[in-house]
Backbone as numpy.savetxt, mean C-alpha at the origin, in Angstrom:
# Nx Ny Nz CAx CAy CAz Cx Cy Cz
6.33 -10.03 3.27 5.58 -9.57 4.42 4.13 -9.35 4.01
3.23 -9.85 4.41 1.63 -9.56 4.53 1.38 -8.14 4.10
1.74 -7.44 4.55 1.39 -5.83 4.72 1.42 -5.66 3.46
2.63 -6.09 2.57 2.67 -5.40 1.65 1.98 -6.03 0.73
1.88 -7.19 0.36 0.76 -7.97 -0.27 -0.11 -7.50 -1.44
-1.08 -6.61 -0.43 -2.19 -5.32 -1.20 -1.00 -4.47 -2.13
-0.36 -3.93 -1.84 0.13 -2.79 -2.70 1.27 -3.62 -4.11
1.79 -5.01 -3.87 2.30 -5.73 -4.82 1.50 -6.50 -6.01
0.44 -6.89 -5.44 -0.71 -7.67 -6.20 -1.74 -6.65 -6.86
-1.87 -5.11 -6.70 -2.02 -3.99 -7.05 -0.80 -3.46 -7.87
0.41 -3.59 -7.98 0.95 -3.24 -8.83 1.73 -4.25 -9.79
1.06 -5.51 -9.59 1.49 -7.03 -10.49 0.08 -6.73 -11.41
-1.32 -5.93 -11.27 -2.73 -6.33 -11.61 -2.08 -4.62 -12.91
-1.29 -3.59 -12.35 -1.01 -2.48 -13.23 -0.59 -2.84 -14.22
1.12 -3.77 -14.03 1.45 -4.03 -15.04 0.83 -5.04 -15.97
0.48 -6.17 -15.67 -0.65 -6.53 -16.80 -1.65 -5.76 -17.70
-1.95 -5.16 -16.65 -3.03 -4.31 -17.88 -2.53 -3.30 -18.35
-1.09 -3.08 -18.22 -0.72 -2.28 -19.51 -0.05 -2.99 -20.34
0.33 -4.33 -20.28 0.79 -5.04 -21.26 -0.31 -5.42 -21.94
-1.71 -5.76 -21.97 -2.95 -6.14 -22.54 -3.13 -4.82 -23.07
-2.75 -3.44 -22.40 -3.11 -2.54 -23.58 -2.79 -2.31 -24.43
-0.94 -2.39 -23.86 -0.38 -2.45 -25.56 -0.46 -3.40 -26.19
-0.73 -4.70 -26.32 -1.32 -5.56 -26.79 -2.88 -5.04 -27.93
-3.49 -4.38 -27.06 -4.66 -4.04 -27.64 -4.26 -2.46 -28.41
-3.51 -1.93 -27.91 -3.09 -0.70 -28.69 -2.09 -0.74 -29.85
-1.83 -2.42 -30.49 -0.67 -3.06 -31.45 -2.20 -3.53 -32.54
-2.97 -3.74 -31.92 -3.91 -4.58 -32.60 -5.00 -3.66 -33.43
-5.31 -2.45 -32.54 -6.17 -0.92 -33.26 -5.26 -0.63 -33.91
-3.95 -0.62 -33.96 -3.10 -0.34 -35.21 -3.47 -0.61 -36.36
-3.07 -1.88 -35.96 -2.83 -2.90 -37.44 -4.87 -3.03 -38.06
-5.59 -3.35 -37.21 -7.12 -3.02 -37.39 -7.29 -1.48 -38.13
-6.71 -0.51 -37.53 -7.21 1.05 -38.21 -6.65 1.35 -39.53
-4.94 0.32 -39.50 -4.76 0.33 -40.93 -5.20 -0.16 -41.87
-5.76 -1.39 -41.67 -6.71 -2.59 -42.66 -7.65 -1.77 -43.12
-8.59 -1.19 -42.00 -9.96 -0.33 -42.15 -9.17 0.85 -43.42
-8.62 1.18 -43.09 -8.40 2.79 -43.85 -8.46 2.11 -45.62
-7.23 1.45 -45.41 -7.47 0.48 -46.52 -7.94 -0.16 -47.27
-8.89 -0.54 -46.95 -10.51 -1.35 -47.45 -11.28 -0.39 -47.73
-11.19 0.96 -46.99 -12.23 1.90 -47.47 -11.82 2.85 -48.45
-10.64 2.80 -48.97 -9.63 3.83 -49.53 -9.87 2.70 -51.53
-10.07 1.32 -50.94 -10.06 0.72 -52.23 -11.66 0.82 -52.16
-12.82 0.54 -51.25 -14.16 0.43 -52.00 -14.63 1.12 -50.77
-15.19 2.23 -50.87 -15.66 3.08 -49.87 -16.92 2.50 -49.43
-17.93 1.99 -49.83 -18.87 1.36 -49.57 -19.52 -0.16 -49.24
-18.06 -0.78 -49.68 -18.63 -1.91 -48.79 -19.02 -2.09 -47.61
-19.84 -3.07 -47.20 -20.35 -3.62 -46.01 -19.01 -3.95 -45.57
-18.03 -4.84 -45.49 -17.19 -5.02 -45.00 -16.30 -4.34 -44.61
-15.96 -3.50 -45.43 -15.21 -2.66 -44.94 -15.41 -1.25 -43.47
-16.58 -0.88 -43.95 -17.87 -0.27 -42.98 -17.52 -0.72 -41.78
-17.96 -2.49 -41.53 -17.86 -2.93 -40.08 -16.47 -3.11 -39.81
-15.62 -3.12 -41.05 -14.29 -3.16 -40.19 -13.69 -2.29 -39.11
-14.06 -0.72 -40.03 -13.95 0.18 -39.13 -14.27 0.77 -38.15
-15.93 0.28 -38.29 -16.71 0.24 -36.69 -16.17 -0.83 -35.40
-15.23 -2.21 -35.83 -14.73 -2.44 -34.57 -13.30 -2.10 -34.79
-12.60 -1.45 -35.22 -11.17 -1.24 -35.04 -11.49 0.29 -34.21
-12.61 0.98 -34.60 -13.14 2.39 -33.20 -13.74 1.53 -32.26
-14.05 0.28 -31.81 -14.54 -0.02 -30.50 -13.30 -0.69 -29.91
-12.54 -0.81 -31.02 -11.05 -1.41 -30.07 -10.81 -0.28 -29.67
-10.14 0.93 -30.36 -9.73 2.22 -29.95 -10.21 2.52 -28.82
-11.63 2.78 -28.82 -12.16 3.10 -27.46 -12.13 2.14 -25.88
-12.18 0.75 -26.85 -11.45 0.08 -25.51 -10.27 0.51 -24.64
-8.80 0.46 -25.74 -7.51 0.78 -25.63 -8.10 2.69 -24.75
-8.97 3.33 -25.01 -8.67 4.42 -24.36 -9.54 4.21 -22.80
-10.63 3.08 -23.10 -11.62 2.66 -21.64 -10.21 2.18 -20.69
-9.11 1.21 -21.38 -8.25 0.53 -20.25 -7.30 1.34 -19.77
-6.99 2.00 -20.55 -5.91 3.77 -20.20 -6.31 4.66 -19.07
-7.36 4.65 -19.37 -8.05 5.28 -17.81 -8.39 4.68 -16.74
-8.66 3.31 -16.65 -8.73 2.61 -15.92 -7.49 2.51 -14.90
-6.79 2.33 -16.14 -4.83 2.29 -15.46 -4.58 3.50 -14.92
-4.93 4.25 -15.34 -4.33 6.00 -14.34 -5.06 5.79 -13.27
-6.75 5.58 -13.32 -7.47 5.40 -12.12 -6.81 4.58 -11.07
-6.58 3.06 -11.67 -6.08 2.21 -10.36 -4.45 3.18 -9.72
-3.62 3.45 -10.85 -2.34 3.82 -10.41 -2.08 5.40 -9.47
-3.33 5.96 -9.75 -3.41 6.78 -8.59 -4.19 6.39 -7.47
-4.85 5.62 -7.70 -5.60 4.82 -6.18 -4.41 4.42 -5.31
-3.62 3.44 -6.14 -2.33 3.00 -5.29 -1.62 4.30 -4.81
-1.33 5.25 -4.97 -0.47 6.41 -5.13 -1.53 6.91 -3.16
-2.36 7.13 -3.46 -3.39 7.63 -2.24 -2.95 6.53 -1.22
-2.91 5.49 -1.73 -3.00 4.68 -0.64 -1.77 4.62 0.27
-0.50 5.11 -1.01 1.21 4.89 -0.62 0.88 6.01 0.60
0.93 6.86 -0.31 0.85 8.17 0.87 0.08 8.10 1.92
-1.28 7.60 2.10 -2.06 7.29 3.35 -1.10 6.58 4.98
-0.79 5.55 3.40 -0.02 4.57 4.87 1.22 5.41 5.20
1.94 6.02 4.37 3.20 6.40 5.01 2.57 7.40 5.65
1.47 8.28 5.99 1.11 9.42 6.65 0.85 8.45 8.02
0.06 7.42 8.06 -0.21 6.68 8.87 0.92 6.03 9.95
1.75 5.88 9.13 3.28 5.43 10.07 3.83 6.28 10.41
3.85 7.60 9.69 4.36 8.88 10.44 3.24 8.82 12.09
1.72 9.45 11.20 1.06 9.63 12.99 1.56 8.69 14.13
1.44 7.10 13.64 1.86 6.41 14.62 3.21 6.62 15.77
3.96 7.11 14.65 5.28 7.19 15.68 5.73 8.17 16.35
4.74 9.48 15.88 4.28 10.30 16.47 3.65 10.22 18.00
2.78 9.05 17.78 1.86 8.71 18.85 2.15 8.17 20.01
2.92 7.66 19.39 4.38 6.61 20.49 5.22 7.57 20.49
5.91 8.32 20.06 6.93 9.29 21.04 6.04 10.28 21.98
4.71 10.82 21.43 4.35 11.87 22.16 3.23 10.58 23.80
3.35 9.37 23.42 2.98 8.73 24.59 4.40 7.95 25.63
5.31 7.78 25.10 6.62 7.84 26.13 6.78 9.02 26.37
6.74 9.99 25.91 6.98 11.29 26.43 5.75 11.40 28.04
4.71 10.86 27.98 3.61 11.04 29.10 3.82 10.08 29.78
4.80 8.86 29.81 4.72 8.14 30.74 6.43 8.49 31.06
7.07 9.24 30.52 8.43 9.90 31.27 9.61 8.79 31.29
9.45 7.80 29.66 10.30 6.96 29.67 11.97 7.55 29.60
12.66 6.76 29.69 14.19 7.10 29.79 14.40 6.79 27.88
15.62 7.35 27.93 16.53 7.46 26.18 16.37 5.82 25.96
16.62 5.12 27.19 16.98 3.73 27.07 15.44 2.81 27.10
14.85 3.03 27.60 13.90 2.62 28.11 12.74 2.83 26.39
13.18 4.00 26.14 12.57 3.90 24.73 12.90 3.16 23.55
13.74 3.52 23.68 14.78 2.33 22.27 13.82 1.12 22.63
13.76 0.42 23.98 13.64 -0.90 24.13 11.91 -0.87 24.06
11.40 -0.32 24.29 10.66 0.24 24.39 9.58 0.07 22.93
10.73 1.09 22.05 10.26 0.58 20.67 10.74 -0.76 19.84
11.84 -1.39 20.43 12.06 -2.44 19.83 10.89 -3.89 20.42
10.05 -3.48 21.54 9.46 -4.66 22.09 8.01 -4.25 20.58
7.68 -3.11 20.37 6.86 -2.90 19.98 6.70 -3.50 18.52
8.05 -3.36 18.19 8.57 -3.70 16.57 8.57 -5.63 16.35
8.54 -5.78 17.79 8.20 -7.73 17.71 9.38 -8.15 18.22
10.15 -7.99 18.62 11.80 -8.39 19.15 11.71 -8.79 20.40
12.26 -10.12 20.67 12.08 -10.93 21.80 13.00 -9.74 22.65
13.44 -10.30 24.05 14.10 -9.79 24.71 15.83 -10.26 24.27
15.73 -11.30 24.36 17.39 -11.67 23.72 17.74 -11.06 22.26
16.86 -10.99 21.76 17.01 -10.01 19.95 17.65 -8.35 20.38
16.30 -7.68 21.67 16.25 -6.57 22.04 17.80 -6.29 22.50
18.63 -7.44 23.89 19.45 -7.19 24.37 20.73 -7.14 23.39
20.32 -7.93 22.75 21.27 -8.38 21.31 21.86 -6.45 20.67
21.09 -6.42 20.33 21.03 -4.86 19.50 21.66 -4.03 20.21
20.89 -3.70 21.28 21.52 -2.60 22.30 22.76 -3.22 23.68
22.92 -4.29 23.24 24.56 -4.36 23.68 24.63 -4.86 25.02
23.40 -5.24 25.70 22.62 -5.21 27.13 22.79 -6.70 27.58
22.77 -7.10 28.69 22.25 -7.78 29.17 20.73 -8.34 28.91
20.10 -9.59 28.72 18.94 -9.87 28.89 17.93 -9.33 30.22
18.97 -9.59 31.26 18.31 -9.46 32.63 17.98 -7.70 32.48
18.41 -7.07 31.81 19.00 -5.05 32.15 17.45 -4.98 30.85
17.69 -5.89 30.24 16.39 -5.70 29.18 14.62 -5.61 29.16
14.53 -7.14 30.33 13.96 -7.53 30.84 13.34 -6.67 32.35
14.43 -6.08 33.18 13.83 -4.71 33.68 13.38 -3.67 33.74
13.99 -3.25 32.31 13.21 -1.92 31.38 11.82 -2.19 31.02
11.39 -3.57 30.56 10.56 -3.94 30.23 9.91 -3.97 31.13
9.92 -4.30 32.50 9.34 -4.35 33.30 8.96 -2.49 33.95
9.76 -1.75 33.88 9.50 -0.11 34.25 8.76 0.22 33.27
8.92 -0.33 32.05 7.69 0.54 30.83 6.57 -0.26 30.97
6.25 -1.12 31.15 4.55 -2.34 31.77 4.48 -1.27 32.83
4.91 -0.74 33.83 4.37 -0.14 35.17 4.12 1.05 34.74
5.02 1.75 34.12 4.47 3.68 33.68 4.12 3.53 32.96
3.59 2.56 31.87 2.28 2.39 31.17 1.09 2.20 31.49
1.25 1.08 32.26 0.15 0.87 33.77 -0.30 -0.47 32.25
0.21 -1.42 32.12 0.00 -2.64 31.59 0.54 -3.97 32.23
0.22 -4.99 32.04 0.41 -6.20 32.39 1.54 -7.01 31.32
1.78 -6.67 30.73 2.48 -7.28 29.33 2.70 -6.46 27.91
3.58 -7.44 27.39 3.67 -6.41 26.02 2.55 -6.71 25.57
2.05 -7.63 25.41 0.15 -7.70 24.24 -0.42 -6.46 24.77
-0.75 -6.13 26.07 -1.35 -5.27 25.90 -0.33 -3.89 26.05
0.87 -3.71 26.17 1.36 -2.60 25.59 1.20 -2.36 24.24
1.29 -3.50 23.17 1.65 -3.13 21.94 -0.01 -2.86 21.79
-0.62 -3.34 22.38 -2.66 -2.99 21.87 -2.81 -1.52 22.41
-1.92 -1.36 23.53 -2.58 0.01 23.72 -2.01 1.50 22.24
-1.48 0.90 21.35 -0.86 1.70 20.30 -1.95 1.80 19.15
-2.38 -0.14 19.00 -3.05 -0.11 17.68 -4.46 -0.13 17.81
-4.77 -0.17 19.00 -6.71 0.07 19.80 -7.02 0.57 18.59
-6.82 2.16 18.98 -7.27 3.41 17.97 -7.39 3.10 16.53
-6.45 2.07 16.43 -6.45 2.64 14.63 -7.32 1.36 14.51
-7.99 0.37 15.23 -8.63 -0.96 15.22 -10.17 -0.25 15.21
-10.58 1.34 15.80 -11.81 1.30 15.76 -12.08 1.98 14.39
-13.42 1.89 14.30 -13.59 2.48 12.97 -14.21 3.62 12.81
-13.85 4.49 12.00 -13.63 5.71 11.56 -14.79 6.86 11.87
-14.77 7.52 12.65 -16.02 8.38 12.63 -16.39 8.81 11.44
-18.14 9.14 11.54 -18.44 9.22 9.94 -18.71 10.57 9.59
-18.09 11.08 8.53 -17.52 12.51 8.00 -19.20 13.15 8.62
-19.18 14.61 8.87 -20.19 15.00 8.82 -21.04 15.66 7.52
């Protein structure tokens, strides 16, 4: 499904870069041991010197990509919770707006199943109905909605969340 897309390709981009860290956190190993080593037999070589100056810029890499990774993996984390807060308000929004247009028990179900993308034969399918008994509900929720169709029933839900955001004061 599309939707989810962002949050899979966000957590396909996590696990890579913690396999490149431990990758890079296998490699400051074996680098910090060489260094210790080289300096433990000739404390003053040049070589040895720069060994240890990049086996600490690996280190500090391995600790630059560590944070990086908590950063992105709580970004995703904000975002989980955003959207599921977001699908809560929504359905919120839609019960407390059938509630104002005084739909029936039945009339809602169908109601929310037109909303969810379900033809009418899918809809009647589910709830055990007739097409024609489906197709009239549909027709009482277009009128106490005061719409012409489901496009614009299902737009009158996602308008709101289509405009953009007032700006914090």
């Amino acid at each position: 499904m599309i939707r989810d897309g962002g949050a899979r390709d966000e957590r396909r981009q996590s696990a890579v870069m913690a396999l490149i860290l431990l990758l890079q956190a296998t490699a400051a190993i074996f680098f910090v041991g060489d260094a210790v080593a080289d300096l433990l037999e000739d404390p003053g070589a040049p070589h040895s010197v720069f060994e240890s100056l990049v086996a600490l810029a690996l280190i500090l890499g391995v600790l630059m990509g560590i944070w990086q990774l908590r950063q992105a993996l709580a970004r995703m984390r904000a975002q989980e919770q955003a959207l599921d807060t977001a699908r809560g308000s929504l359905a919120e929004v839609i019960e407390a707006q059938f509630d104002r247009w005084g739909l029936t028990p039945a009339e809602r179900d169908v109601g929310l199943l037109a909303l969810k993308g379900l033809d009418v034969a899918q809809i009647a399918e589910i709830r055990g109905a007739a097409p024609g008994t489906v197709r009239a509900q549909l027709t009482r929720i277009y009128a106490k909605a005061g719409v012409s169709g489901r496009a614009q029933f299902a737009s009158w839900f996602v308008e709101d969340l289509l405009q953009p955001a007032a700006p914090s004061a």
